[in-house]
C-alpha positions, -999 to +999 in steps of 0.1 A: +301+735-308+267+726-295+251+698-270+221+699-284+204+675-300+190+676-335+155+693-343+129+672-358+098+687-376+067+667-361+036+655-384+006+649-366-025+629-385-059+634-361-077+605-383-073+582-411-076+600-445-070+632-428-033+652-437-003+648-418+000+682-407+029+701-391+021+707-355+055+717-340+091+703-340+112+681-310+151+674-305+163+644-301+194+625-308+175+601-334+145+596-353+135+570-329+137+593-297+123+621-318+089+600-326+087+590-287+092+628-280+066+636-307+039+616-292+047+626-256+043+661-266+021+663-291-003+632-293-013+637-251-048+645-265-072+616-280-070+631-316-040+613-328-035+584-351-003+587-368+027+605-362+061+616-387+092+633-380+117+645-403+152+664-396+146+700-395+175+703-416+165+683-444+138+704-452+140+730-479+110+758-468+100+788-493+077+815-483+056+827-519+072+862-508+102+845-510+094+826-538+085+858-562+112+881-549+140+856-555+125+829-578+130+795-575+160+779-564+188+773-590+188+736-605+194+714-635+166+694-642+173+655-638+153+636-654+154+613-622+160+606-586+141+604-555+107+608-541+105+644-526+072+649-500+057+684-506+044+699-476+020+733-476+005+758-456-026+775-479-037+799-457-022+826-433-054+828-416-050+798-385-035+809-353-009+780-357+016+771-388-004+744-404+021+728-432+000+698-447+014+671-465+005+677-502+020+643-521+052+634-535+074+642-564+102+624-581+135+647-583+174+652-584+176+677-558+153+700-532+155+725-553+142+703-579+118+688-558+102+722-552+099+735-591+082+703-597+060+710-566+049+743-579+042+728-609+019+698-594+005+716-570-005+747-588-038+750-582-033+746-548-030+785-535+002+778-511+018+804-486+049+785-476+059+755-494+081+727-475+098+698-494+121+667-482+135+635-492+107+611-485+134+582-469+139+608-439+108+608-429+103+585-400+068+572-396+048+555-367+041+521-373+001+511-381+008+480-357+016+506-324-012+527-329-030+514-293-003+513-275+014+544-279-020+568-289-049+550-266-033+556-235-041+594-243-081+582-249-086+573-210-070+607-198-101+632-195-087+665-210-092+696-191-093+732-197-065+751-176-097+773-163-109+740-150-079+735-125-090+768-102-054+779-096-059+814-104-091+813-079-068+795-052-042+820-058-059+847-052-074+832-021-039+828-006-029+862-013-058+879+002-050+858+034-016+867+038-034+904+034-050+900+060-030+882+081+001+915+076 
């Protein structure tokens, strides 16, 4: 058994119109904690407007490696169900794992939900496709937008060069060179 909390995936949008896009995950004990967590460790720069979490474990995550090695997961088409959000990352070429929110589809299951991705999305040249039930995700409300991203607006961002640590560090170690 474990004390830790449950790991959310975090879903950062810079501006409206933009993607959600995956920028990291957070644990917390619930949704509500995990979007608090979210924006104190990810929205501490001006550039955020909206924020998502979702369970870590609720998310079904192929690789196209994956994908054409073992083919799709197995499933019986339904006919019906839920709304599915499709997440994907199109390129291998960003430093960071960029998943962006793609849409939504209507399915039985994950596995489903991710056939039906591939099919709506298949012009969309994808690297690692994500899907989860849309009802997990928990969203940041339009209505607390200024109070919990414009605090983040009056903080002037710095560079860690601009904090001269390394130049006072090495200051202090020559004088206790000097002074042995």
């Amino acid at each position: 058994m474990t004390d830790q909390w449950p790991r959310f995936e975090v879903f950062k949008q810079d501006e409206p119109g933009q993607p959600h896009r995956n920028v990291g995950s957070v644990h917390a004990p619930d949704a509500e904690l995990a979007l608090l967590n979210a924006r104190d460790v990810f929205a501490r720069r001006p550039s955020c407007h909206s924020l998502w979490v979702v369970p870590a474990g609720a998310v079904l995550a192929r690789t196209a490696e994956e994908l054409a090695a073992d083919g799709l997961p197995a499933y019986s088409p339904s006919g019906s169900g839920e709304s599915y959000a499709v997440f994907q990352k199109r390129s291998q070429r960003q430093a960071m794992t960029y998943v962006d929110y793609a849409g939504e589809v209507t399915a039985g299951s994950a596995a489903e939900a991710l056939a039906l991705a591939l099919q709506a999305f298949a012009d969309e040249a994808a690297v690692v496709w994500w899907v989860c039930p849309a009802r997990l995700i928990s969203r940041s409300e339009p209505a607390d937008t200024a109070a919990l991203y414009d605090p983040a607006r009056e903080k002037r961002f710095r560079m860690p060069n601009q904090y001269r640590t390394v130049f006072t560090m090495q200051k202090i170690r020559r004088q206790g060179e000097e002074e042995a």
